[in-house]
C-alpha positions as CSV (number, residue, x, y, z in Angstrom):
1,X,0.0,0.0,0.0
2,X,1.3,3.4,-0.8
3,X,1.4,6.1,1.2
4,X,-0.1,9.2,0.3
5,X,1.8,12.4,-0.3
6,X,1.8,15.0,2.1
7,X,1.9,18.5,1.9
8,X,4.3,20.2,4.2
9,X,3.7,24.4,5.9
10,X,6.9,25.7,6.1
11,X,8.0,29.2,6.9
12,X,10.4,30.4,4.0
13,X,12.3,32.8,6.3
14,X,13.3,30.6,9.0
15,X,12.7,27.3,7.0
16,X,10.9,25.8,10.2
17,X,8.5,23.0,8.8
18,X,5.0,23.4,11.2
19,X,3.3,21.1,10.1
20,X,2.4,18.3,7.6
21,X,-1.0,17.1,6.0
22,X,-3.1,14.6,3.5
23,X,-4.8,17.6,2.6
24,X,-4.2,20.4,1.0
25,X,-7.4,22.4,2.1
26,X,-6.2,21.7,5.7
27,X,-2.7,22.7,4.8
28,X,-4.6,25.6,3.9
29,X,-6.0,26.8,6.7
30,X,-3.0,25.9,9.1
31,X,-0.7,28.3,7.1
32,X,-3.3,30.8,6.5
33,X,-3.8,30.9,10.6
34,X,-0.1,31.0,11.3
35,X,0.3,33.8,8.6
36,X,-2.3,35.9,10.2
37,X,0.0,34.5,13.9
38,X,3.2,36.0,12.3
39,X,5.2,39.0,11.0
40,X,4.1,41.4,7.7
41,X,6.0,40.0,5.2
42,X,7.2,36.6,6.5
43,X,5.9,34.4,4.0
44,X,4.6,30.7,4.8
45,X,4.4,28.1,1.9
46,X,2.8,24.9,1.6
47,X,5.0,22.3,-0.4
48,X,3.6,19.1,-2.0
49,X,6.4,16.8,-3.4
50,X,9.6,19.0,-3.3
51,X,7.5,21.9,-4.7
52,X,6.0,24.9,-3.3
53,X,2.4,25.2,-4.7
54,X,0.9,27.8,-2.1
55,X,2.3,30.4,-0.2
56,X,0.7,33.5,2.2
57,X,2.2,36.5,3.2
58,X,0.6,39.2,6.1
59,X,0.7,42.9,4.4
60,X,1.8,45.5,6.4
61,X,-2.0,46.4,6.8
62,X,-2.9,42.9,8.5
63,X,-4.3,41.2,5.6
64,X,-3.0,37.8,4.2
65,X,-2.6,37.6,0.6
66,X,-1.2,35.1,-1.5
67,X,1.1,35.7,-4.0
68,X,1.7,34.1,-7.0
69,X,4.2,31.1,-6.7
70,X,6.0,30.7,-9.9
């Protein structure tokens, strides 16, 4: 049986890795929640098999956006 892939929160400035998922709606809301717990401007991504496929960043103003990832 294989086992599924997970997806992985990780903050890109200090490279900590949170937390880990099956899901990437949950993976979601964990980095979207620790975003809004952080610094403006310290990004958190989600990676999914060595990639980064999401990633939130908190604006100056409060507000968490998510920026293209490329």
């Amino acid at each position: 049986m294989m086992t599924p892939s997970t997806y992985s929160i990780i903050s890109e400035t200090t490279e900590d890795r949170f937390d880990e998922t099956e899901n990437l709606d949950d993976a979601i809301r964990i980095a979207r929640g620790l975003v809004q717990k952080g610094q403006a401007g310290d990004p958190i991504s989600i990676e999914h098999n060595g990639r980064v496929v999401r990633q939130f960043v908190l604006t100056p103003a409060g507000v968490v956006e998510e920026p293209a990832v490329g």
